[in-house]
C-alpha positions in Angstrom: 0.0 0.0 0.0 1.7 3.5 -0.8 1.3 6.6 1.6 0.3 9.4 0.0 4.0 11.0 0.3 5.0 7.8 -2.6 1.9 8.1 -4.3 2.7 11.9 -4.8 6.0 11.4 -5.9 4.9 9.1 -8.5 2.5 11.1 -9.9 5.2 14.0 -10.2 7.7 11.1 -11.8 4.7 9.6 -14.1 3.7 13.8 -15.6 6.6 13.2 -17.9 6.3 9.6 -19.2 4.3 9.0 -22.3 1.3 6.7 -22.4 2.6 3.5 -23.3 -0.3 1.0 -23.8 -4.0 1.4 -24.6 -7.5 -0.1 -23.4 -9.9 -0.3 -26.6 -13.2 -1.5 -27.9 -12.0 -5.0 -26.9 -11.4 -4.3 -23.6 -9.1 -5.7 -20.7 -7.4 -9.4 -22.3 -5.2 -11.7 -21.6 -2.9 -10.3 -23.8 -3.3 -6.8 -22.3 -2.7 -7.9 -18.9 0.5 -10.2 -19.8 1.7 -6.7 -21.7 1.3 -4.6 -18.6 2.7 -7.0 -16.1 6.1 -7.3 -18.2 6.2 -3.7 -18.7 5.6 -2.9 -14.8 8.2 -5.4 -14.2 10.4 -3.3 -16.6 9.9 -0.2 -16.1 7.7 -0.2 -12.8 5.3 2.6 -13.4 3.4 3.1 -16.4 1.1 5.3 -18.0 -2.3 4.2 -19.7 -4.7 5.4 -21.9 -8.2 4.6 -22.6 -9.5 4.7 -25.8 -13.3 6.2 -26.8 -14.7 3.2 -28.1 -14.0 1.2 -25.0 -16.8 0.3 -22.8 -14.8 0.8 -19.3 -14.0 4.0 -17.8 -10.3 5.0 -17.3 -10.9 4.2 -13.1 -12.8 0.8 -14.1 -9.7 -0.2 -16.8 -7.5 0.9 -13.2 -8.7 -1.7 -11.3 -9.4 -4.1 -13.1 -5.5 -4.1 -14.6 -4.3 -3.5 -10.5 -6.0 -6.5 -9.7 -5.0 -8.2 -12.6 -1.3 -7.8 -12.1 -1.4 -6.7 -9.1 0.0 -3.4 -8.4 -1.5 -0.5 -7.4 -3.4 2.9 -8.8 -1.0 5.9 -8.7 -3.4 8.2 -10.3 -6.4 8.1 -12.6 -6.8 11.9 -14.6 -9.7 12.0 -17.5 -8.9 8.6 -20.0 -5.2 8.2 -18.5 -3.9 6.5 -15.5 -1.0 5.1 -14.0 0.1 1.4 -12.3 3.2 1.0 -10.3 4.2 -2.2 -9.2 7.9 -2.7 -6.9 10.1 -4.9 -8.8 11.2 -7.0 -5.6 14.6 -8.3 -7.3 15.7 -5.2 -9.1 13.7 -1.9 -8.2 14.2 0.9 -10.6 12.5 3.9 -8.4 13.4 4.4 -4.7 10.3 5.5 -2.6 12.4 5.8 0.7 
């Protein structure tokens, strides 16, 4: 769970990333969910987008992708939002 000191400084580090994946028509997939989970074992926070046409909200397409992967919600602003998840063997953002 992040206090809201961490979650603030990921927002500020996650204003300048660009989106990296997107949530369409099709929705939230297996093949979604694999893509996020290697990228937040990557890169550890990443920004999302979703699209028009899909039928979730951006805070519904949140969740569902934290659960799925389980990490956590930084921030959810209009269709974008952002997912951090600690890489336990080789972090790449220090929260301390």
């Amino acid at each position: 769970m992040l206090t809201s000191k961490q979650r603030a400084t990921l927002r500020g580090i996650a204003s300048g990333y660009e989106t990296i994946l997107q949530v369409g028509k099709n929705g939230i997939g297996e093949t979604l969910i694999q893509q996020v989970s290697d990228a937040l074992r990557k890169r550890e926070l990443i920004k999302l987008h979703v699209l028009e046409n899909s039928e979730l909200s951006a805070r519904e397409a949140a969740e569902q992708l934290a659960e799925a992967t389980e990490s956590e919600v930084v921030q959810v602003i209009g269709s974008r939002f952002v997912l951090y998840k600690r890489n336990p063997k080789k972090p790449v953002i220090d929260l301390k």
